[in-house]
Structure formats: structure tokens, C-alpha cells
C-alpha positions in Angstrom: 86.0 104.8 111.0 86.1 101.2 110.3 88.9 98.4 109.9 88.8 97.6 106.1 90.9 94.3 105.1 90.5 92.5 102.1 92.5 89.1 101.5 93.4 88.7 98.0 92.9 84.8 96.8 95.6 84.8 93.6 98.9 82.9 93.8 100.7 85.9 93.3 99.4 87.7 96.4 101.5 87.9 99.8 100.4 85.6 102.2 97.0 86.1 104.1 98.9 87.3 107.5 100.9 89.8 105.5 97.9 90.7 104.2 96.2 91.3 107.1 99.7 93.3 108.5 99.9 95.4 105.9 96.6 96.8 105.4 96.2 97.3 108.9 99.7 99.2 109.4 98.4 101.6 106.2 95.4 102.4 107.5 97.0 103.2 111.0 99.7 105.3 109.2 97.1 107.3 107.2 94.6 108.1 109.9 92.1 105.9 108.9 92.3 103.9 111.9 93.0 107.1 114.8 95.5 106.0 117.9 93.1 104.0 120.4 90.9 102.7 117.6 90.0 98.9 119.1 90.7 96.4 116.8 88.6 93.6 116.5 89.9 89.7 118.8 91.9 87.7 116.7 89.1 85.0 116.9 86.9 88.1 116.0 88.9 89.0 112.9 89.8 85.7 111.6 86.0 84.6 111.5 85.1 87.9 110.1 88.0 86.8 107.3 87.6 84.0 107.2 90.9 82.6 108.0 92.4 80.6 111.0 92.9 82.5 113.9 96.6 82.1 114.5 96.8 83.6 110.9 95.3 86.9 112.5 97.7 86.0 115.2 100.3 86.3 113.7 100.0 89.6 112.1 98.9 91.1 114.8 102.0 89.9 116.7 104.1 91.3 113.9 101.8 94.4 114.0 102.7 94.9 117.7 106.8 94.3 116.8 106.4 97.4 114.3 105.0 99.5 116.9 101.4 99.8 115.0 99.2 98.5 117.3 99.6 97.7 121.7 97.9 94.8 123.3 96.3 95.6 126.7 95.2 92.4 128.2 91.4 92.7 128.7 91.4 96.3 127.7 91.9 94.8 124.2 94.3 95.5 121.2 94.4 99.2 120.4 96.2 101.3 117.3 99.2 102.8 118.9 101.1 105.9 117.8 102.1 104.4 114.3 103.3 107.5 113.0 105.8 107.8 115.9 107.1 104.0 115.7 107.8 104.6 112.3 109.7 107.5 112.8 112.0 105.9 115.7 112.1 102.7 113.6 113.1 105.3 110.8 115.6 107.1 112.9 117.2 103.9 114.2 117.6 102.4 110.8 119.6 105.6 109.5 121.8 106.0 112.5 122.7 102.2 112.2 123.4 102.7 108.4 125.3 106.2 109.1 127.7 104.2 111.6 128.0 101.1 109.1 129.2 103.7 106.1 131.7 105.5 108.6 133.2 102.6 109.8 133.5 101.2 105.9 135.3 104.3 105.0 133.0 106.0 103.1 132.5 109.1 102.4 129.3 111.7 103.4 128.4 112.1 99.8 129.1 108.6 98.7 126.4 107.6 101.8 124.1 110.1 100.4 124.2 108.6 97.2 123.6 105.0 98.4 120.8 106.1 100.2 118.8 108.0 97.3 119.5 105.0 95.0 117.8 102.6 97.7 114.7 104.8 98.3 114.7 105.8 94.3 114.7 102.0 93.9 112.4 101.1 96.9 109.6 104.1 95.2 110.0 103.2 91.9 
């Protein structure tokens, strides 16, 4: 198992950092970077890539706010339990939108609703 990141030149792409975040996140999610796997230095990464270093930097600092990946000084940054930050980011997000439609007055099945039209919309 391998780190697999390809940067995508066309205007229309996301910016190289988000890139870089988002491909690593998906493989960490999938499996195809295990919990533990050691991800390459950010001077490492950004040579192999060929961009600047605080580029890398800053996706892997946005990697480590999502959970996805733990930074252990010496020890080197490491793929964390990404399936389990997700969940509790998941879990959080619902119980913060399940307070916001009770106090707004709404009811359980008019929540419901909201929420399959958002993920319809978000999968579609």
C-alpha cells in the first residue's frame, strides 16, 4: 500500500492543497491507506509533487482538523482512525442539526425531510 496523489493542472480543478486533502482523506477512508500508515514529510511530499511545501502543509494541517491523519513529533505523521473521526464528526453534525430543528419548531418528520433532500442533493 502506497500514497497515490495526483494534482490536476486545469483551471477548473480545486486548489492543489485541497487536492492533496482530499485524496489523502479517500484513501484513508477506504482502506487504502490502513491506520498507522506513515505518510511521507511535508518537504518529502511536496518535492515528490512538486509543489511548495506549505502547500502540503497546509493540507496536512487540515487533514489533522478532520481527524484523518495524527502528527507525532519525530515519530512522524501517521493515518489515524479516519473511519471513527468521520463518524463522531458525523454524529456531532446531526445532534447539532437535531437541536437547531427543535428549537426552530419543527417538526420530526419535517427534519427528516430536510435531511434526505440535503444528502439527495449532496449525492446527486
Amino acid at each position: 500500500m502506497t500514497l497515490k496523489i495526483r494534482i490536476a493542472d486545469s483551471a477548473d480543478s480545486a486548489a492543489p492543497y485541497e487536492q492533496v486533502r482530499a485524496q489523502i482523506s479517500e484513501q484513508a477512508r477506504s482502506g487504502a491507506l490502513p491506520v498507522g500508515y506513515k505518510l511521507p514529510t511535508v518537504r518529502g511530499l511536496a518535492e515528490q509533487l512538486g509543489l511548495a511545501a506549505n502547500t502540503v502543509a497546509k493540507a496536512y494541517r487540515a487533514l489533522e482538523a478532520d481527524g484523518v491523519i495524527e502528527t507525532r513529533g519525530r515519530n512522524g505523521t501517521l493515518i489515524a482512525s479516519a473511519r471513527d473521526a468521520a463518524s463522531r464528526e458525523a454524529s456531532a453534525a446531526a445532534q447539532a442539526f437535531a437541536e437547531r430543528v427543535r428549537r426552530l419548531g419543527l417538526s420530526e418528520e419535517a427534519a427528516m425531510d430536510a435531511v434526505r433532500d440535503a444528502v439527495r442533493a449532496a449525492y446527486a
